[in-house]
N, C-alpha and C positions, 0 to 999 in steps of 0.2 A: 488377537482373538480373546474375548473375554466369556470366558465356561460358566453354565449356569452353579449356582451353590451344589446343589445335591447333586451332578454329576462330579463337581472337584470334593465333594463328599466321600460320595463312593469309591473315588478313588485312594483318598489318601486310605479309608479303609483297607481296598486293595495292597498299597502298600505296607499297610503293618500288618497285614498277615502275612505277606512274603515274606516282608524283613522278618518277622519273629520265625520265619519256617528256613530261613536262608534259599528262597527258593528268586531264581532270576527270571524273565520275563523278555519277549521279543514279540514287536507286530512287525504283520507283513500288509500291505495297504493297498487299497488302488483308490477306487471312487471320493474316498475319504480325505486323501491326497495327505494324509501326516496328521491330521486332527486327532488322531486314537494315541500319537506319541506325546502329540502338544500337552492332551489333557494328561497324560501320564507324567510328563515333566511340567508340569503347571504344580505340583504338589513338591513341597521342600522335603528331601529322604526320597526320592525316584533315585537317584543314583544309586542306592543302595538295592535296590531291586531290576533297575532296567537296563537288560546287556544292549537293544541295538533295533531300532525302528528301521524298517527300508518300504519305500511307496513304490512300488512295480505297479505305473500305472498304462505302461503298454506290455502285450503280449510278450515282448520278447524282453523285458526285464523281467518278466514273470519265469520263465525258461531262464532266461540267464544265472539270475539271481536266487532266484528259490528252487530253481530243478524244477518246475512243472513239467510236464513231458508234453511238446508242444502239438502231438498227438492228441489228448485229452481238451486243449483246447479249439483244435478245430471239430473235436466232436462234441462236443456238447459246452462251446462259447467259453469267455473267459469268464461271464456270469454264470456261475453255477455253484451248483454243490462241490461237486467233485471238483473242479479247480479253486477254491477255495480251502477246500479241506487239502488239495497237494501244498496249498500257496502255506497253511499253517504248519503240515509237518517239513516242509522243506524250511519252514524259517526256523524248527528245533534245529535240522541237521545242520544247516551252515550256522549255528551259532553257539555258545553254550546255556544259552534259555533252557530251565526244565517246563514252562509252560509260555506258551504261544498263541495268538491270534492274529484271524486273517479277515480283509470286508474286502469284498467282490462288488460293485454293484453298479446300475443306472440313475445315476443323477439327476441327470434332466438339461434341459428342457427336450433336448434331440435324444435317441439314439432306441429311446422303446419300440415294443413290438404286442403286435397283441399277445405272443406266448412270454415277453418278459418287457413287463410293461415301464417304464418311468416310474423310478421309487422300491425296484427290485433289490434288493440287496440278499445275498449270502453272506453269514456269519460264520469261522470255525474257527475253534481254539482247540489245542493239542497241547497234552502233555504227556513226557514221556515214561511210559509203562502204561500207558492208560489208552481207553479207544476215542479218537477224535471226534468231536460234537461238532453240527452242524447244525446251522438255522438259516430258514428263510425269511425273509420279510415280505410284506409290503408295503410299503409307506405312503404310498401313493402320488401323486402328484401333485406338491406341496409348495416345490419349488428347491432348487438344487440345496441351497444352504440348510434348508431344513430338513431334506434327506442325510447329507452328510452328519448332523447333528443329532439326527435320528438314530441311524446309523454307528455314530461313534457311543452315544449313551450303549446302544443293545450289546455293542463289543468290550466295553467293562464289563456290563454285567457275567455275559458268556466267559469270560478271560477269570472272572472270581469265581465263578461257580466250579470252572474247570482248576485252577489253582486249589480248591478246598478238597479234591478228589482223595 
């Protein structure tokens, strides 16, 4: 996978503000499928900042692995806010990240609906002492890799903004 300049930009930013703040960093993934870790380890000095990537890209890696409460996801989908924001703060608890981010979303080309259409994505990153942020997208119907990509840029951004807290 080769990262456009300005997201492995943004990134290595990302990491020298952790690094200078000694703050560590975990994604939790689904739709994404690891591209939010890739670009994060695509930058030389990631180790110095990143405790631990996990892609929960079924339901029950989501539960398993992050503690979502499998409750939450039959009511209101694995795309969502609120399971995106459980999938971020459960990647603080199982880990020692002080800040966190999580992408929920529909890819493509299958699985939309009219209320969550192809190119949906949920954003949230958590850190702890602080209250978790969430975002929605929608990217639309672009085509899978460029949701994913879409996607991974918006979860740096959210993942610094929440890191500078």
């Amino acid at each position: 996978m080769t990262y456009d300049v300005n997201l492995v930009g943004k990134v290595a930013e990302l990491i020298a503000y952790c690094g200078a703040r000694q703050l560590k960093i975990a994604t939790a993934e689904s739709c994404t499928g690891g591209l939010v870790a890739g670009a994060i380890t695509e930058v030389a000095g990631a180790s110095k900042v990143f405790e631990w990537g996990v892609v929960t890209y079924s339901n029950k890696a989501k539960t398993e692995l992050l503690g979502v409460p499998k409750k939450l996801i039959e009511e209101h989908g694995a795309v969502s806010a609120e399971v995106a924001t459980a999938m971020a703060e459960g990647a603080l608890q199982c880990s020692v990240a002080d800040c966190a981010v999580a992408v929920t979303g529909i890819a493509g080309p299958d699985g939309g609906s009219e209320e969550k259409p192809v190119g949906l994505v949920y954003l949230a990153s958590a850190r702890i002492g602080h209250p978790t942020l969430c975002e929605r997208h929608e990217f639309g119907d672009q085509g899978r890799s460029a949701t994913r990509l879409a996607a991974t840029q918006r979860a740096i951004r959210i993942l610094f903004r929440v890191a500078r807290l």
